[in-house]
N, C-alpha and C positions, 0 to 999 in steps of 0.2 A: 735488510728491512728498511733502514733509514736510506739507503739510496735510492730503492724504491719508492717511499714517500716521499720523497724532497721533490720530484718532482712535478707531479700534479699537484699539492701544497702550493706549486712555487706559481704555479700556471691558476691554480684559484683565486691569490692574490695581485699577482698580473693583472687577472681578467675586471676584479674590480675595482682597482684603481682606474683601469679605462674606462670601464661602466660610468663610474662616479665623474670622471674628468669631462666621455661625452656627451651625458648629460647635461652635465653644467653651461656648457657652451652651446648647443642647443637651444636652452632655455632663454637666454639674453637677447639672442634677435627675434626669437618667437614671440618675447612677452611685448616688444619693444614694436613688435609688427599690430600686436593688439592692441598699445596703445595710442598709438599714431594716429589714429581718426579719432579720437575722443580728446587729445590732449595738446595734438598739433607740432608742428617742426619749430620751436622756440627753443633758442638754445639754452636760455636759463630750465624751460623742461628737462632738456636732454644731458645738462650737467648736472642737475639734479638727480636725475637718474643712475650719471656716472659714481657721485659720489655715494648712492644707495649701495649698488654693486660694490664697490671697494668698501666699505663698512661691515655689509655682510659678509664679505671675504674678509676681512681681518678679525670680525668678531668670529666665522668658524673657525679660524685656525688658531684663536686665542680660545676657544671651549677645547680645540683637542687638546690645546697644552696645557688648559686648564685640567683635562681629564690623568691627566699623567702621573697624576702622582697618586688613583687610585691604583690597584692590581690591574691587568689585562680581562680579568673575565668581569670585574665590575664594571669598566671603560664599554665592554661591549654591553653589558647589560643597561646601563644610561644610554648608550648609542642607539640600541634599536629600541630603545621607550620614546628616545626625542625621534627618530624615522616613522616611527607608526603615530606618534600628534601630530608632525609633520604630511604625512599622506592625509590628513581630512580634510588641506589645503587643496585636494584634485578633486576633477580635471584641474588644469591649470587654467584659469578664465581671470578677467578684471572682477573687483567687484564691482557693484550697481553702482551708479552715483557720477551726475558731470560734473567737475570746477565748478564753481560758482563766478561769475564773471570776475569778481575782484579778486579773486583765488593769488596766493601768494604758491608759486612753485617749488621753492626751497622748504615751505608745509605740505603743498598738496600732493605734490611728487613721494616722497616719501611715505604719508600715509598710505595713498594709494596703492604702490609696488608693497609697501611693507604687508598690508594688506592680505596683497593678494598672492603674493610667492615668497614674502620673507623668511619664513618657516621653512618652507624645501630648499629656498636658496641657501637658504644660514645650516642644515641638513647635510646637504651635500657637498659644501664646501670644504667639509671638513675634511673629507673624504682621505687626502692625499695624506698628509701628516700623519693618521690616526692608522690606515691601514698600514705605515709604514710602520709604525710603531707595533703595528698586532703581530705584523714576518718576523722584523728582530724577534720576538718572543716565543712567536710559535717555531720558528726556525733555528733555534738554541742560540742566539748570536748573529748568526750572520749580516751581511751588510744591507742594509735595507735599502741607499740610496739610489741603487740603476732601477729600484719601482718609479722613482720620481720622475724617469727618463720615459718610462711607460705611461705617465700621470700626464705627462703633457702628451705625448703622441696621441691619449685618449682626445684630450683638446683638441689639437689638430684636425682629428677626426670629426669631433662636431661642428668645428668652425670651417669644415672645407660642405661638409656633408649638408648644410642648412642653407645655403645659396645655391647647391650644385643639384642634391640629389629630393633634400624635405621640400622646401617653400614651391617647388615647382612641379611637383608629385603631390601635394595634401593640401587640400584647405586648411586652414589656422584650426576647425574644428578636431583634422584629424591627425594636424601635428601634436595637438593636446594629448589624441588618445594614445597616440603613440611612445608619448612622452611618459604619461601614465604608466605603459604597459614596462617602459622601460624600467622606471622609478620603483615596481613591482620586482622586477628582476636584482635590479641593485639592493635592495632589502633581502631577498634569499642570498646572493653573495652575499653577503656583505655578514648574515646567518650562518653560512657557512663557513666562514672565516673565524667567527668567533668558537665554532666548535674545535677548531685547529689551537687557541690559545691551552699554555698550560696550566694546571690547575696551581692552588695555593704555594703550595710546599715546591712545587720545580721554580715557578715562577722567583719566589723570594730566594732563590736559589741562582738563580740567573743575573740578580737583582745588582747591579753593580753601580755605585755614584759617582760619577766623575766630577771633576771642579768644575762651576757653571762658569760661564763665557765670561770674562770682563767687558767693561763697558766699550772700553778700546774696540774690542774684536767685534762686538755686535755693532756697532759703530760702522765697522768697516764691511760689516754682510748688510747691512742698509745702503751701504755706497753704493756695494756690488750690485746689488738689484735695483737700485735707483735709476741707474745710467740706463742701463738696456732697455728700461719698460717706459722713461721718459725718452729714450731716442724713438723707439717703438713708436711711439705718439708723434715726434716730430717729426720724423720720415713720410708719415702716415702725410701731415701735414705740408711739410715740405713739397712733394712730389707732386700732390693733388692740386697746389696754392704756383708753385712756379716752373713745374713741368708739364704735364699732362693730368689732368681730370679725366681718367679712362674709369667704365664702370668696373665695380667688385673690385677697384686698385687695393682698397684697404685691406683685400685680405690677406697681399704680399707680406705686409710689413708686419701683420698680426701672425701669421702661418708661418713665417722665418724663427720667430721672437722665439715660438713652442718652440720648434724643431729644435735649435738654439741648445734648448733646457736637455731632449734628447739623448744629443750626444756630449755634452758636456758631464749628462750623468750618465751615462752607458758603464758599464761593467767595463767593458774594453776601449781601453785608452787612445787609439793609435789617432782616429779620428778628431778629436779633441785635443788630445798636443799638438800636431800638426798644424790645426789651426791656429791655435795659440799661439807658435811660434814664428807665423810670418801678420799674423793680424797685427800690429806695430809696423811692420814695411807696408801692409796696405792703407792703413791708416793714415800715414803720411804722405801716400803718392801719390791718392785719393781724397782722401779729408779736405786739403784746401781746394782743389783740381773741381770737386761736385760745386763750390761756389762761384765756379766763373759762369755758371746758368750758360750753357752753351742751347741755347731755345731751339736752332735745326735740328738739333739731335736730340728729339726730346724722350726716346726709349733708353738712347746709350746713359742718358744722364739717373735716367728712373732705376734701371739695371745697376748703374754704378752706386748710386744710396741705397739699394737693395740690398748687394755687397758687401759693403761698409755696414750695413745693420747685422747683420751675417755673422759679417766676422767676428765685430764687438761684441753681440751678446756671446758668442761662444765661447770669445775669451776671458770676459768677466765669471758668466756661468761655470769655465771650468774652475776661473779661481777659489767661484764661493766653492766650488764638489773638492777641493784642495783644502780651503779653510774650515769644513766641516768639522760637528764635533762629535763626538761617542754617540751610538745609538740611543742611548740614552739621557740626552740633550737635545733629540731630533725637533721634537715639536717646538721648542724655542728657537731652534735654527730657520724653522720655515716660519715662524711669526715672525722672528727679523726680515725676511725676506719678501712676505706679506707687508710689513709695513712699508720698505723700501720701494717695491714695486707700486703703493698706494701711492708713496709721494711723488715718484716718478709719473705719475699718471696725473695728481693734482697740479703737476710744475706745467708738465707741455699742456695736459688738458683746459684748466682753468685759468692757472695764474699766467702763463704766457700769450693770452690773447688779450689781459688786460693790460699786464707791463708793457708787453712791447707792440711796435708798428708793423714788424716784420717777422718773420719765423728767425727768431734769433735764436731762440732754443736749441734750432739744429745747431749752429755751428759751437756754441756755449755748451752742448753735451757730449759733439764728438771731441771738444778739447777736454772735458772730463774722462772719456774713454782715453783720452793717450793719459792722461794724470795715472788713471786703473790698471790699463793695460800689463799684462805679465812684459816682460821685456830680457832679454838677453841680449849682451854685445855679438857682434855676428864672429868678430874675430876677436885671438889674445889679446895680440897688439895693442889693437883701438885697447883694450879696458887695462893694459899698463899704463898708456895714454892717457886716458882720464884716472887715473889712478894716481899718475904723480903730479900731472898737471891740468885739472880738473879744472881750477879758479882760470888758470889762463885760457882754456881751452873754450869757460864759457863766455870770459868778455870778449875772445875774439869772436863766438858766435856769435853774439849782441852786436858787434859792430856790423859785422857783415849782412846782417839782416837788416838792421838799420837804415844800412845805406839801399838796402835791395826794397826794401818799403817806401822808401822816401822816391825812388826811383819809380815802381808803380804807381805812387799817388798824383806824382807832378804829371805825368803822362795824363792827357784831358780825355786821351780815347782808350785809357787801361789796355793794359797788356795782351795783344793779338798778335795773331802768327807769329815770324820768329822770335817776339824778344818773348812770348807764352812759352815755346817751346825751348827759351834758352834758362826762364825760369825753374822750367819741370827738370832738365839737366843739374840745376845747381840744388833742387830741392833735394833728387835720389842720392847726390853727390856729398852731401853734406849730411845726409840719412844715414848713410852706409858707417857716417862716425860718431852718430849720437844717438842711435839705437842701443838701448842699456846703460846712455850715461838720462835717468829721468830728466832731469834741470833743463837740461840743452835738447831734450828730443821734443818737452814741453813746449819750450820755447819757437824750435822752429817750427812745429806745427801749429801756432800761435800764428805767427809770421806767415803760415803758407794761407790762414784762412782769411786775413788780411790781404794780402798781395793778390790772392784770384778772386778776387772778389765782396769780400768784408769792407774793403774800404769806402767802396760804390753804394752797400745799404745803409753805412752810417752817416754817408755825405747825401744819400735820399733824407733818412729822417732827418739831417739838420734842416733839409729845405719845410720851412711851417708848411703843413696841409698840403705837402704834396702826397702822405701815405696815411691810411687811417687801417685798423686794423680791427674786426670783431670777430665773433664765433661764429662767424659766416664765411673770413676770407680776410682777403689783404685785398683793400680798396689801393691802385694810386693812379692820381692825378700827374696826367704828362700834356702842360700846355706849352702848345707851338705856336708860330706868329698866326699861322692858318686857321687853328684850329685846338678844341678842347676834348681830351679824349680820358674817358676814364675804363682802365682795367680791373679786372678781376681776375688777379690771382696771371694766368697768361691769356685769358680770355676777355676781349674789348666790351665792354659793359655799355658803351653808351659817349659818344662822337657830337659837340656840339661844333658847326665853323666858328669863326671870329670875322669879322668885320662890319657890314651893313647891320641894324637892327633887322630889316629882311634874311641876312644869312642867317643871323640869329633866331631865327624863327622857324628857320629851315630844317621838316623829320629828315634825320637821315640812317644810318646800316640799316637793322630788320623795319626800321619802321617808314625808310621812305614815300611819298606819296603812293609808289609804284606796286607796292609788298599789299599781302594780304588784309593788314589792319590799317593800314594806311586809306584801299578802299572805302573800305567799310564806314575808315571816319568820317572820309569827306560823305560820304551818303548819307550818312546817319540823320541831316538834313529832312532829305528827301523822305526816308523812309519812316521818321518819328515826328517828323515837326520844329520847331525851334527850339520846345523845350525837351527833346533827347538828353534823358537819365543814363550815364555813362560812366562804369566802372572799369579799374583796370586794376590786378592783378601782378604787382611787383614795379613798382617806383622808376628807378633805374634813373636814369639824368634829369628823368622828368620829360623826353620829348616827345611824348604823346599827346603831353597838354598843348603843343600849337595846334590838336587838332580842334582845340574848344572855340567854339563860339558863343556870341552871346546871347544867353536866354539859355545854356544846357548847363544842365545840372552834374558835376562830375564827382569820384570819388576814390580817391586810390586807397589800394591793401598792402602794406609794405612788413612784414615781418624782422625787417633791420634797421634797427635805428640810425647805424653809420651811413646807411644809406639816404636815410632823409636830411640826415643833417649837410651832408655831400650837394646835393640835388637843391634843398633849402636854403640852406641857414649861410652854407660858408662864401655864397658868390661865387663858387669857381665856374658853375653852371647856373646860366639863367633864362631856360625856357619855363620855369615855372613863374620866375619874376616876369618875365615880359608878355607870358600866353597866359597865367591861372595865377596871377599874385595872392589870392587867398585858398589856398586848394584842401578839401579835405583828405585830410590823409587818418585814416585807420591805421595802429602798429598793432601788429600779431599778428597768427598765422591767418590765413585770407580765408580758410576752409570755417572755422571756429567764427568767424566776424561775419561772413556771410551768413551762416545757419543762424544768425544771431537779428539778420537784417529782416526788415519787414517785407513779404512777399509784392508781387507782382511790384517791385521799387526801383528795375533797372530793366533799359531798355537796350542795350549793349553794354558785352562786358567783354574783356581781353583778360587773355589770360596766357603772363608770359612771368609767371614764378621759379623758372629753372634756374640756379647758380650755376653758374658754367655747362657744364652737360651732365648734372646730377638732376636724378628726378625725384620731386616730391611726390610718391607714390600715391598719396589718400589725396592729390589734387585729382587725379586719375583715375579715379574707381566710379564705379555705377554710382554709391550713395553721394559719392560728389559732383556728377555731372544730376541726380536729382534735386540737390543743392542749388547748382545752375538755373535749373529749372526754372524751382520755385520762385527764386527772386527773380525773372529775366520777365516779363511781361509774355504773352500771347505770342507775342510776334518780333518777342524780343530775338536777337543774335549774339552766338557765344564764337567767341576768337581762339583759338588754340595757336599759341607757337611754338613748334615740333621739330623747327630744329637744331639740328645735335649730330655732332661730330661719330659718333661713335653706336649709337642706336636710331632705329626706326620705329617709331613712336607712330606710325598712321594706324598700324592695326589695331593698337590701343582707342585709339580716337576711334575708331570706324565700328570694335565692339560694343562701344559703350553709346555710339549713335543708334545703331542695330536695334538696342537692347534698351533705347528709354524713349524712340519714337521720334529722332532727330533727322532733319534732314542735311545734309552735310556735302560740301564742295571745298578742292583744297586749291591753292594759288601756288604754285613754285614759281618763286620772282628772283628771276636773272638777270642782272641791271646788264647795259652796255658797258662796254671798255670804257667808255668814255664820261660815262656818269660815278665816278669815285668816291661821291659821298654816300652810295646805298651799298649795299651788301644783301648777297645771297639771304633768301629766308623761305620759309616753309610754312604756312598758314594753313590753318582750317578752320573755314566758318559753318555754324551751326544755327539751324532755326525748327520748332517745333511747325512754322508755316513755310513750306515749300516756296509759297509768291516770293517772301524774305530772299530766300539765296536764289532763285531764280534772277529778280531783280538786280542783285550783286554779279550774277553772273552774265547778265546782258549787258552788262555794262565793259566786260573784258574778255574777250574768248578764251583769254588762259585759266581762266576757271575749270577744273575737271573734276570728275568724280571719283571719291576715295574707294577704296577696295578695301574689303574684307574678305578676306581668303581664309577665315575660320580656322586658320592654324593657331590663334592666338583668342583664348576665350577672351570674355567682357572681365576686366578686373573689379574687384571688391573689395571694401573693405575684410574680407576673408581668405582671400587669395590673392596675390598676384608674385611674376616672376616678372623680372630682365634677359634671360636667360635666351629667350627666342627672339628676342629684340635685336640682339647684338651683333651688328655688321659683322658679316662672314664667318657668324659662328658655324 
């Protein structure tokens, strides 16, 4: 009879722990897609919002431990009392009400989400902990923890399932309902689960106390989830900032992290030691090797930190499913671990785009993960070796490192071809004898993040203002005798020459005379008058303003302050000192500041707000090209620049012409071999008067007309995908 029930029992609890996991993750980019047109891409919004979500997650899994110490059948009876106040928070919608212009984020944010999902969010959160806690009980004992492995693959599931299969299938309207119908379902589990718990007299029967965790131990289950969930953030960061900016990248590094949890809590081990025991030799062959930024190979590099996140979390995660305690201590085990994962998320998310210039986090976490890492010596030998001569073993590895650091640094062009390949020999070489001695494996993996490349971003930040860093990216400044170039992350931001006051005056990549808005400026003349009202949409070096003459009125939207201050204030670029010495600049999101401007007040406006090849999606929706609109005069002309390594962004432009009465011609500007200062670009100009792009277009026959091929609706503030955008998908 018990073997019979055990397992449908076991499959009920199963089922709602993913319920509850894929919900949860669902709900974070759905609410986060409703918020986006009313609150805008400001990253103090969007860390705002971070730190909501990790609040709420620690506070739910601090109520389930907090519930632990009633019986199981009262835990479930407070559970579904808080689930059914919780449900009167649906559908899931914003409430009413916009910021107030002076609106503080770190208030308004908060209330707002708290508002409007706190109660389901802070509901469901708790989910993982508490059901685990109902199987121990309802299951006489047994081991509750490979549910946790199920808890996260629910994750998985919503976090793969809401870019791939929801946001691109439902309007936001019918993500909600669906959301609903699901949050309906995880309340009947979640009911029937509690009828599985035992009554009074079995339960205090089952009831066993163990000694609660000293602070030591909990100490060290905060380590353990610290690392993985701040690498998780830094990878995230790393890849996107000095590899590749490919779309949906972020959900490798978030979809490994779950998996991660999977099998390192699985019932069946083989998967999880395995890893465990060679993540320490990948760590090290790897860990420094990902810092030499090998920029040709910018997949093998993406794939290699993918790895490396892989492996570490698996082998932390198996440690914390090794340092676990009695089932009956669970809920405090996952509140340590909730906390830990929150700090790791406040280190890479917050505090490391203030502390540092550069994504230094990565390399400062994966040397935390070798500090973590489980480790064994590979052979006897080696560990009689450090066993009797440990002290000596490690000031010889200090010396030899020494001299191998001092060797990389003096080199002016860092280690290439053979002496790279003769370092990667002595790194495995010297691996093979301090794997399981901690001190010296530390050490030289210290040494290898240094030698491939850590030495090169220390000796960038010592250079003043050649790198500035915000929650937008890693600005740096690379001036040449020629020329002033500033990046973004691995993407050129913005190219000024050096020498005449005329070269310095001179548009040059997407903005050359030649490019789309390059046109448009020089006409803007012709087709406004002298005093042409001209806005532009994302800062950038500032060389748009040589397009300004005198008597026009201009205005830029710049969303980043590091960016204005770059462009401004520090000298390093100066088309705004020599073309627009007094330039108005607006900070905040450009969508929020426009809807803010007085109608018919601009008579062209460009609009080139893309960080690298990410899109601000509510710059792109119907209600934002009405935005457009309204402020652009009758006869005004809007700029679109579209492009982008990695998507095709014209059908976008072309639905939302279609669909607000625009007329529309796009430029594709292919400079000569021989003209080195411009760059490829991709333009589309828009006018509600025909005569407007007509005129633009008599002017160049490479003007042509955009296509819409109806495979891509008009996006909205209520829908939109990437998904059909994406070269070659």
């Amino acid at each position: 009879m018990t073997t019979a029930m055990s397992r449908p029992v076991h499959a009920l609890f199963v089922a709602t722990i993913l319920a509850g996991s894929f919900l949860l993750f669902l709900v974070q980019p759905m609410v986060a897609r409703m918020a986006l047109p009313r609150l805008g891409g400001a990253p103090a919004v969007w860390n705002s919002a971070m730190l909501v979500y990790q609040a709420l997650l620690l506070g739910g899994y601090a109520y389930a431990h907090g519930l632990a110490r009633f019986r199981p059948r009262v835990q479930a009876g407070i559970h579904l009392g808080l689930l059914a106040i919780a449900a009167l928070w649906l559908p899931i919608g914003l409430v009413a009400g916009d910021p107030p212009a002076d609106a503080d984020p770190a208030v308004w944010v908060p209330w707002l989400l708290g508002l409007s999902i706190g109660p389901l969010f802070f509901a469901v959160s708790a989910q993982a902990p508490l059901i685990q806690r109902w199987f121990a009980a309802a299951s006489g004992g047994r081991d509750p923890y490979a549910l946790y492995a199920a808890s996260n693959l629910g994750s998985f599931g919503g976090l793969i399932a809401y870019p791939l299969l929801v946001e691109p299938s439902l309007a936001l309207k019918g993500q909600s309902l669906v959301w609903t119908i699901g949050y309906g379902a995880l309340v009947l589990l979640v009911a029937a689960c509690a009828l599985r718990l035992p009554p009074r007299a079995v339960a205090e029967a089952q009831h066993a106390v163990t000694p609660p965790a000293t602070p030591r131990r909990i100490a060290y289950w905060i380590a353990l989830s610290l690392v993985p969930s701040g690498l998780m953030l830094a990878t995230s960061t790393y890849i996107t900032t000095d590899i590749v900016a490919m779309p949906l990248l972020w959900v490798l590094p978030l979809g490994l992290y779950l998996l991660s949890f999977t099998i390192a809590f699985a019932a069946r081990r083989g998967a999880a030691d395995m890893v465990t025991r060679i993540a320490p030799v990948t760590l090290l062959l790897f860990g420094g090797v990902i810092m030499a930024g090998y920029h040709q190979r910018p997949y093998f590099n993406a794939g290699i930190a993918l790895l490396l996140l892989f492996m570490v979390s698996v082998a932390l995660h198996t440690a914390l499913f090794r340092a676990r305690p009695a089932p009956d201590r669970l809920t405090g085990f996952y509140l340590a671990m909730s906390a830990g994962g929150a700090l790791g998320g406040v280190f890479a998310g917050l505090l490391a785009p203030v502390l540092f210039d550069w994504t230094y986090e990565y390399p400062l976490l994966i040397l935390a993960a070798g500090m973590l890492v489980p480790q064994q010596f590979l052979a006897a030998p080696i560990h009689r070796l450090w066993a009797r001569h440990g002290r000596s073993m490690l000031i010889g590895l200090a010396l030899i490192l020494g001299v191998g650091i001092n060797v990389a640094v003096l080199r002016a062009d860092g280690l290439t071809g053979a002496a790279n390949g003769i370092a990667f020999l002595m790194l495995a070489t010297l691996g093979l004898l301090t794997i399981g001695a901690r001190a010296g494996y530390v050490l030289l993996l210290a040494s290898a993040l240094v030698v491939f490349g850590g030495y090169r971003a220390i000796a960038l930040s010592l250079d003043a203002g050649a790198r500035t860093r915000s929650y937008f990216g890693v600005y740096t400044v690379n001036i040449r005798p020629d020329r002033r170039e500033l990046d973004h992350g691995t993407t050129v931001h913005g190219v000024q020459l050096r020498g005449s006051p005329a070269r310095e005056r001179q548009p040059t990549t997407y903005y050359a005379p030649g490019s789309g808005v390059g046109q448009a400026m020089l006409l803007a003349p012709t087709l406004y008058g002298a005093g042409a009202r001209i806005g532009v949409v994302g800062l950038g070096t500032g060389t748009l303003a040589c397009y300004a003459r005198p008597g026009q009125s201009w205005r830029f939207y710049e969303i980043d302050p590091a960016v204005i201050r770059i462009a401004r204030d520090t000298g390093q670029f100066s088309y705004l000192s020599r073309c627009l010495p007094r330039p108005t600049i607006l900070l905040g999101d450009a969508r929020i500041s426009l809807a803010q401007a007085a109608p018919d007040s601009l008579d062209l406006l460009a609009l080139d707000a893309f960080s690298s090849d990410a899109i601000p999606m509510h710059l792109m929706t119907r209600e934002a090209f009405e935005t457009y609109a309204r402020v652009l005069s009758d006869r005004g002309m809007l700029l679109v620049h579209i492009s982008n390594r990695f998507l095709d962004l014209e059908p976008v432009v072309a639905a939302a012409a279609q669909s607000g009465g625009w007329h529309a011609m796009q430029l594709n500007y292919n400079p000569s071999t021989l003209d080195t200062d411009a760059s490829a670009s991709l333009w589309i100009a828009l006018s509600r008067d025909r005569a407007v792009i007509d005129t633009l277009a008599d002017r160049n026959p490479g003007w042509a007309p955009i296509a819409n091929t109806g495979h891509v609706p008009v996006w909205t503030d209520d829908y939109s995908t990437i998904l059909p955008l994406i070269r070659g998908f």
